[in-house]
N, CA, C and O atoms as a Tinker XYZ file with bonds, in Angstrom:
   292  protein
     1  N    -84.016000  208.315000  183.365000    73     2
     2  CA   -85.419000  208.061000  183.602000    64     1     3
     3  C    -85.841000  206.829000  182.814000    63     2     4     5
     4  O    -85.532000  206.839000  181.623000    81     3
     5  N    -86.394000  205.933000  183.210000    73     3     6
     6  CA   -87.305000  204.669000  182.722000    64     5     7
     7  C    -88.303000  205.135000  181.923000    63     6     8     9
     8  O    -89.091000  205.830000  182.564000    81     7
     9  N    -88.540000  205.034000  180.913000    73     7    10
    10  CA   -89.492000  205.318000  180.247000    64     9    11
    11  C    -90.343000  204.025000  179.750000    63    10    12    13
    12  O    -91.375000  204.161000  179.093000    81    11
    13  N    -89.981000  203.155000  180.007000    73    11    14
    14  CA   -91.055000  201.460000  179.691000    64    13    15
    15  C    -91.886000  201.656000  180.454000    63    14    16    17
    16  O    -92.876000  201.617000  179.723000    81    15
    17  N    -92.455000  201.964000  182.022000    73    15    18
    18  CA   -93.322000  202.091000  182.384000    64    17    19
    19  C    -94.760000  203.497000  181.251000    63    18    20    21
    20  O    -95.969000  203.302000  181.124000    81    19
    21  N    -94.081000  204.510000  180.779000    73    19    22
    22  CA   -94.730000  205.262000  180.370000    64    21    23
    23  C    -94.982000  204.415000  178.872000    63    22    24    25
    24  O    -95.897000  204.878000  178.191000    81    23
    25  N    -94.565000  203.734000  178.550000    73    23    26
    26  CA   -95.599000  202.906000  177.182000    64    25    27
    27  C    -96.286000  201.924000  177.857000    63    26    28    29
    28  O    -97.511000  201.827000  177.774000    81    27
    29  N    -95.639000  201.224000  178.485000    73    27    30
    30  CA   -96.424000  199.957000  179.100000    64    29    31
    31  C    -97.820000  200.243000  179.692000    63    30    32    33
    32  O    -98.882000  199.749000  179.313000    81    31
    33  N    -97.676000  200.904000  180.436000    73    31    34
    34  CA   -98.637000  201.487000  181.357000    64    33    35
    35  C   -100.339000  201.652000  180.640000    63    34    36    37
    36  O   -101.332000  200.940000  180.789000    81    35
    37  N   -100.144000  202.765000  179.930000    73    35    38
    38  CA  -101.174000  203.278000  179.264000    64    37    39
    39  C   -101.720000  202.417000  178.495000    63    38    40    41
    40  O   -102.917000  202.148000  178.591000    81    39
    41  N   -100.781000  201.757000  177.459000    73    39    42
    42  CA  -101.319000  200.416000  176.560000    64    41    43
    43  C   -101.854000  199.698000  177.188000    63    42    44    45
    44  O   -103.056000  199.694000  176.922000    81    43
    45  N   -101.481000  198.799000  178.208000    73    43    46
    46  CA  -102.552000  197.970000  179.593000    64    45    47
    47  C   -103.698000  198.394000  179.268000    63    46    48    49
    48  O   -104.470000  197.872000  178.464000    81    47
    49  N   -103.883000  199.579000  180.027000    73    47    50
    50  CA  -104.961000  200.338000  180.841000    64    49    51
    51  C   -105.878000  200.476000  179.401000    63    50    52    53
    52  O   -107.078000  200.645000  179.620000    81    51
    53  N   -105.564000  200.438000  178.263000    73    51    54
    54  CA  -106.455000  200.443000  177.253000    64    53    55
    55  C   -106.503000  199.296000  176.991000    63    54    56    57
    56  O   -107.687000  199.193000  176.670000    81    55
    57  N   -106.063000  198.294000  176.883000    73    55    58
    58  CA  -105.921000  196.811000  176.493000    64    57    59
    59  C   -107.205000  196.597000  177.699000    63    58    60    61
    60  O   -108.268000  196.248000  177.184000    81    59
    61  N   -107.236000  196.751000  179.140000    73    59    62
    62  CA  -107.947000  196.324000  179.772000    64    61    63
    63  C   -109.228000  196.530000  179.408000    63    62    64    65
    64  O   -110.066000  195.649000  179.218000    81    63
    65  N   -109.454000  198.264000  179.263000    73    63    66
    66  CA  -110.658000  199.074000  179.029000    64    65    67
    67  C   -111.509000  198.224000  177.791000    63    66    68    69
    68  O   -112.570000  197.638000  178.006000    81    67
    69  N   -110.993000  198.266000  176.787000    73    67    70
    70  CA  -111.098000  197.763000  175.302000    64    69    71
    71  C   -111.807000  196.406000  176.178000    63    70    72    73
    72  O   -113.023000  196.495000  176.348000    81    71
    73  N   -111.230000  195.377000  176.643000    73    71    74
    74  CA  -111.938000  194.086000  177.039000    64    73    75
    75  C   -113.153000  193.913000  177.576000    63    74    76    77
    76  O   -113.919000  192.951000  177.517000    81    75
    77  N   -113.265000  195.190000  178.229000    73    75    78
    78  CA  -114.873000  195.616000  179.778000    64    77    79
    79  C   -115.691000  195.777000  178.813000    63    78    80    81
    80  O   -116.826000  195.304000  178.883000    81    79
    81  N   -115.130000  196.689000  177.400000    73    79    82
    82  CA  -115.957000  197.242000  176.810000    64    81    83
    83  C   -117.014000  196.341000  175.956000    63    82    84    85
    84  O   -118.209000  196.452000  175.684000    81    83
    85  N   -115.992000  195.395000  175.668000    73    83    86
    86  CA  -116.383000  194.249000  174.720000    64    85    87
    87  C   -117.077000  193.685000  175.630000    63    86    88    89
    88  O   -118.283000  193.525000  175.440000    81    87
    89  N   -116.505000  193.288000  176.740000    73    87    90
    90  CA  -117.556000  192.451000  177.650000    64    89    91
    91  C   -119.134000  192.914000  177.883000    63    90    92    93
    92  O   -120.067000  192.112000  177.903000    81    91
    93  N   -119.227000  193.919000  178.003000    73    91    94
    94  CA  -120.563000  194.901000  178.254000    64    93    95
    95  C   -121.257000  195.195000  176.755000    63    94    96    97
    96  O   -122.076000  196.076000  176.495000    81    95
    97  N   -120.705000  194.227000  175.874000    73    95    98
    98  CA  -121.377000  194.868000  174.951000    64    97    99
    99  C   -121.721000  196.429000  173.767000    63    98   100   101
   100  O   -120.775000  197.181000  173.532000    81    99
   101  N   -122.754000  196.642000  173.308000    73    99   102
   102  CA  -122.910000  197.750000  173.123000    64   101   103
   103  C   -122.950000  198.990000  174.352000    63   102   104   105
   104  O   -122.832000  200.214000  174.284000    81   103
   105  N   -123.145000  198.162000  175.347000    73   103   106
   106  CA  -123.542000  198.432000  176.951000    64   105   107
   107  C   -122.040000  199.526000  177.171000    63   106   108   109
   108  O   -122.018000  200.662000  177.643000    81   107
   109  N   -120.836000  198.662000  176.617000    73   107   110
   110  CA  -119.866000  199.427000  177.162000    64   109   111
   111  C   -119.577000  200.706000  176.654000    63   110   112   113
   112  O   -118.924000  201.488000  177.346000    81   111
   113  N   -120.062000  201.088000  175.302000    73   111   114
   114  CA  -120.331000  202.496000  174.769000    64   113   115
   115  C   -120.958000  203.094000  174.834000    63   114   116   117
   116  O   -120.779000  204.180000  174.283000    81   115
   117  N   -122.416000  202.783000  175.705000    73   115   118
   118  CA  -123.143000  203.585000  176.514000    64   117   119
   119  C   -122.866000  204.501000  177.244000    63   118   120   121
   120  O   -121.671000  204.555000  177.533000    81   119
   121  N   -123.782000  205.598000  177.856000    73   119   122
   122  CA  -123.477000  206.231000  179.050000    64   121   123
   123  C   -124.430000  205.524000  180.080000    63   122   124   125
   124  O   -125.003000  206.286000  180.859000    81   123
   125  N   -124.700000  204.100000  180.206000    73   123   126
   126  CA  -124.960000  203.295000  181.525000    64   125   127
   127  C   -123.859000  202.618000  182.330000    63   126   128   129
   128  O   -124.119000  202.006000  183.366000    81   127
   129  N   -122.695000  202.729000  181.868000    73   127   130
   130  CA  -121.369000  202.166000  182.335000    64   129   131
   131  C   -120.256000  203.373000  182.069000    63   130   132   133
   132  O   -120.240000  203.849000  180.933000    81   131
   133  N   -119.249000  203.936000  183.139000    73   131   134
   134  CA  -118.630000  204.652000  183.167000    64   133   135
   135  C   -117.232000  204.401000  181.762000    63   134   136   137
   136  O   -116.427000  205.232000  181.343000    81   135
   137  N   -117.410000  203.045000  181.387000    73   135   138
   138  CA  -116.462000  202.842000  180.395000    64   137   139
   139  C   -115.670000  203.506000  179.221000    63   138   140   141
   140  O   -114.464000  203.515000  178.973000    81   139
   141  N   -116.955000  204.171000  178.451000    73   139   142
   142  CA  -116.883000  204.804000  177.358000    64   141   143
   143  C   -115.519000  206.210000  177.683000    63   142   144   145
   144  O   -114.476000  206.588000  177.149000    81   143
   145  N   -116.302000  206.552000  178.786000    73   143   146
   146  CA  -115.679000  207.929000  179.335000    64   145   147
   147  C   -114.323000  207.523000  179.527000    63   146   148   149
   148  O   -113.445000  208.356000  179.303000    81   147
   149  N   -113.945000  206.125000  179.989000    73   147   150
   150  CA  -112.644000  206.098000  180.833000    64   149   151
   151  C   -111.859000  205.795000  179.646000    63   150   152   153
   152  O   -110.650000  205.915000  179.843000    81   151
   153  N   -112.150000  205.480000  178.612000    73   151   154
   154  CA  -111.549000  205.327000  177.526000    64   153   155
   155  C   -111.037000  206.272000  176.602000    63   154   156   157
   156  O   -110.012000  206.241000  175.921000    81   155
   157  N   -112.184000  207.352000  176.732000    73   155   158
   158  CA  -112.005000  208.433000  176.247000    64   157   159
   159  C   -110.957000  209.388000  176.812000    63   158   160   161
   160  O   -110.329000  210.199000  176.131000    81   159
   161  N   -110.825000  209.194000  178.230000    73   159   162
   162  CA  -110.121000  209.730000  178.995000    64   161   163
   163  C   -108.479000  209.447000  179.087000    63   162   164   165
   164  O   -107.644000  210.341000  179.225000    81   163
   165  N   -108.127000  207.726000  178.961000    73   163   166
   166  CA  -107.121000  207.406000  178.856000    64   165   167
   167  C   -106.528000  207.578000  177.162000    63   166   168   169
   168  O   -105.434000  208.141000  177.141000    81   167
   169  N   -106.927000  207.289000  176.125000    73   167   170
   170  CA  -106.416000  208.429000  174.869000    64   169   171
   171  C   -105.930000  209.793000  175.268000    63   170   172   173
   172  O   -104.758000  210.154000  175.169000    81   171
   173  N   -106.948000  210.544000  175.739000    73   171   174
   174  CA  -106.272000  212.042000  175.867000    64   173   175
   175  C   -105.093000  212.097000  176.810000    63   174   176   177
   176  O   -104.199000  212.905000  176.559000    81   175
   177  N   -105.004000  211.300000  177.894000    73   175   178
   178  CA  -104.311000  211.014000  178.345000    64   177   179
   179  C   -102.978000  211.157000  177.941000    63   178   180   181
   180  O   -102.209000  212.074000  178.232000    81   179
   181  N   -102.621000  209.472000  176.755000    73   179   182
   182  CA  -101.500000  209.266000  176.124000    64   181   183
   183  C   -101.015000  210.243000  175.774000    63   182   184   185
   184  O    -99.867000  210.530000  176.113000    81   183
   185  N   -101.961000  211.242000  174.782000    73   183   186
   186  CA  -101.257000  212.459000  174.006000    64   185   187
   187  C   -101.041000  213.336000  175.047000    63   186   188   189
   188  O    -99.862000  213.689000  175.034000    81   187
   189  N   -101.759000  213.914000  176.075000    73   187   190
   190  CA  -100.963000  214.695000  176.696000    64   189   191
   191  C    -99.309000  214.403000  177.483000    63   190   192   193
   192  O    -98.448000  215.263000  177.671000    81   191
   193  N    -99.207000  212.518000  177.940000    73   191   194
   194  CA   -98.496000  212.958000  178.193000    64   193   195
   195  C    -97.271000  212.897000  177.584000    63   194   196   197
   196  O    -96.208000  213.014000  178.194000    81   195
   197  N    -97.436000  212.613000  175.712000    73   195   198
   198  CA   -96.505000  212.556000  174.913000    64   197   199
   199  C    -96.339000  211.371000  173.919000    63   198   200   201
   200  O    -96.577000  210.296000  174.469000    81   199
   201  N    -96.073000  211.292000  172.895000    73   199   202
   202  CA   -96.365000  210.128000  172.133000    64   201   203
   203  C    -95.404000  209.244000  172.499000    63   202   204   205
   204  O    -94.291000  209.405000  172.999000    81   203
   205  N    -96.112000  208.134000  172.115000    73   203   206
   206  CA   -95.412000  207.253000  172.102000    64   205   207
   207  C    -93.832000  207.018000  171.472000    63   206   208   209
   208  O    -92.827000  206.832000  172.158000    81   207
   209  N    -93.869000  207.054000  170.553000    73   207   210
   210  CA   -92.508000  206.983000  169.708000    64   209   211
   211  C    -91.702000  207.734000  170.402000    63   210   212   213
   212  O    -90.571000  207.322000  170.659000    81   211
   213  N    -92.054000  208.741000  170.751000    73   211   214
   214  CA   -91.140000  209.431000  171.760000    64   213   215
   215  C    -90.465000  208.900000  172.795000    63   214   216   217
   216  O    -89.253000  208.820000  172.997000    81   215
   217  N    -91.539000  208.491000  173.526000    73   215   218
   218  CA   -90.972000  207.708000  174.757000    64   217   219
   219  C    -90.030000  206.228000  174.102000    63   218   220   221
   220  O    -88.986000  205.731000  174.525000    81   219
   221  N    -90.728000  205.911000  173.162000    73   219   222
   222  CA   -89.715000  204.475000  172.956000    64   221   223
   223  C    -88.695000  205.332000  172.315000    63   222   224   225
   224  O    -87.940000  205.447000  173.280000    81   223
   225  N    -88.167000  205.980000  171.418000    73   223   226
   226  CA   -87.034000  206.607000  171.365000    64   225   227
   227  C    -86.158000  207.160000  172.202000    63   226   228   229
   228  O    -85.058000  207.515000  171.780000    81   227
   229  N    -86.637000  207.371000  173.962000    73   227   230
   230  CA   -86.208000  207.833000  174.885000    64   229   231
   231  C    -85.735000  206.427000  174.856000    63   230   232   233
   232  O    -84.751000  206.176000  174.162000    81   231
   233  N    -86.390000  205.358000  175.611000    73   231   234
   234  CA   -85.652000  204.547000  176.201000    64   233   235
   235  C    -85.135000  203.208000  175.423000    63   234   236   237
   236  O    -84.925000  202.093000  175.902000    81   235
   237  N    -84.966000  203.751000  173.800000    73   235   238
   238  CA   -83.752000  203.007000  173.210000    64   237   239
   239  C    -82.901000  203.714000  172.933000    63   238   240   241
   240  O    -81.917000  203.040000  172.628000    81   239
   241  N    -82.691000  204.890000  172.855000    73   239   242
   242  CA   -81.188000  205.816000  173.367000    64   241   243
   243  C    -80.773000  204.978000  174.493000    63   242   244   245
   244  O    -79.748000  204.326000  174.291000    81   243
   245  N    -81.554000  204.800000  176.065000    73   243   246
   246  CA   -81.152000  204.546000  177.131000    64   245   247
   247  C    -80.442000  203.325000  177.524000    63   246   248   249
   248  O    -79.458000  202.976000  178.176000    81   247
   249  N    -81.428000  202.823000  176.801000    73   247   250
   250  CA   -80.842000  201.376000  176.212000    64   249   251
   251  C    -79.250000  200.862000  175.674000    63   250   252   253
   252  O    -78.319000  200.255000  176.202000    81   251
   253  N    -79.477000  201.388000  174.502000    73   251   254
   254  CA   -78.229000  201.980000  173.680000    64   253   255
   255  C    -77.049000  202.031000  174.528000    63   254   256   257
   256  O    -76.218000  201.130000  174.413000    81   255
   257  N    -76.858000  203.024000  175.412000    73   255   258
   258  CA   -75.848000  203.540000  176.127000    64   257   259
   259  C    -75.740000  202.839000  177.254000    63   258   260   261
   260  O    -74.570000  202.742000  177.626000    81   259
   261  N    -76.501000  202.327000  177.917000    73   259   262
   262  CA   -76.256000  201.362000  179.113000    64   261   263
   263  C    -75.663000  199.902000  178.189000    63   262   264   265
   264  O    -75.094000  199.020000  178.832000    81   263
   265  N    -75.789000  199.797000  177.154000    73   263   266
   266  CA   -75.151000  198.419000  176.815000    64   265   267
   267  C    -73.859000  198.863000  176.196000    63   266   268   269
   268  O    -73.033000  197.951000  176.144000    81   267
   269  N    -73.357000  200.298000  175.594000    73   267   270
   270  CA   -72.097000  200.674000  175.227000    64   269   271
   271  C    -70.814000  200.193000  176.560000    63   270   272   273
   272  O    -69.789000  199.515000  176.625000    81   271
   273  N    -72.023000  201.394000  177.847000    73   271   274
   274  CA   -70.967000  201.279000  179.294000    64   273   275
   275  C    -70.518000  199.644000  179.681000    63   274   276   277
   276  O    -69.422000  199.158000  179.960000    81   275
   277  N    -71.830000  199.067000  179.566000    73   275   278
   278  CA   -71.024000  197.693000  179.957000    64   277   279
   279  C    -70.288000  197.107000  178.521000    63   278   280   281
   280  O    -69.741000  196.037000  178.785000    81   279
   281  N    -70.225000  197.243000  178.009000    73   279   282
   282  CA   -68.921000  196.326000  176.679000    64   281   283
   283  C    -67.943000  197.303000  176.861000    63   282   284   285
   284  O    -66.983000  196.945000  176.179000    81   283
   285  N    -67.680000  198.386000  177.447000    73   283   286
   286  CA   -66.341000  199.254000  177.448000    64   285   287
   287  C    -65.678000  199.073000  179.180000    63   286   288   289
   288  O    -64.751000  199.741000  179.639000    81   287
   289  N    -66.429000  198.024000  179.890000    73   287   290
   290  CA   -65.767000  197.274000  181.242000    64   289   291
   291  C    -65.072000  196.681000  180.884000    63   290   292
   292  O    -64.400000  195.987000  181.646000    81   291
């Protein structure tokens, strides 16, 4: 399983959020812009669907071993 999409992904999607937010001002921590919420939403997110370190420890094991198989060709 690929696990770079599951860090990449989420970090974006907050990297993006974080920018709207700034852009909008205090506006974006309001409840006049759906922002606040979606932010709030993508955190709980991450943790449910597992920490991070995790996943990068998944896919530098994966890593790891796909570069063993090719030097033992």
């Amino acid at each position: 399983m690929d696990f770079a999409y599951k860090i990449a992904t989420p970090r974006s999607v907050e990297w993006i959020l974080d920018k709207a937010i700034q852009t909008h001002g205090a506006g974006g921590l309001s409840q006049d812009f759906p922002l606040a919420g979606m932010q709030a939403g993508m955190r709980t997110l991450r943790f449910a669907d597992g920490p991070d370190e995790v996943h990068l420890n998944a896919l530098g094991r994966n890593e790891i071993k796909r570069h063993v198989k090719e030097a033992r060709r």
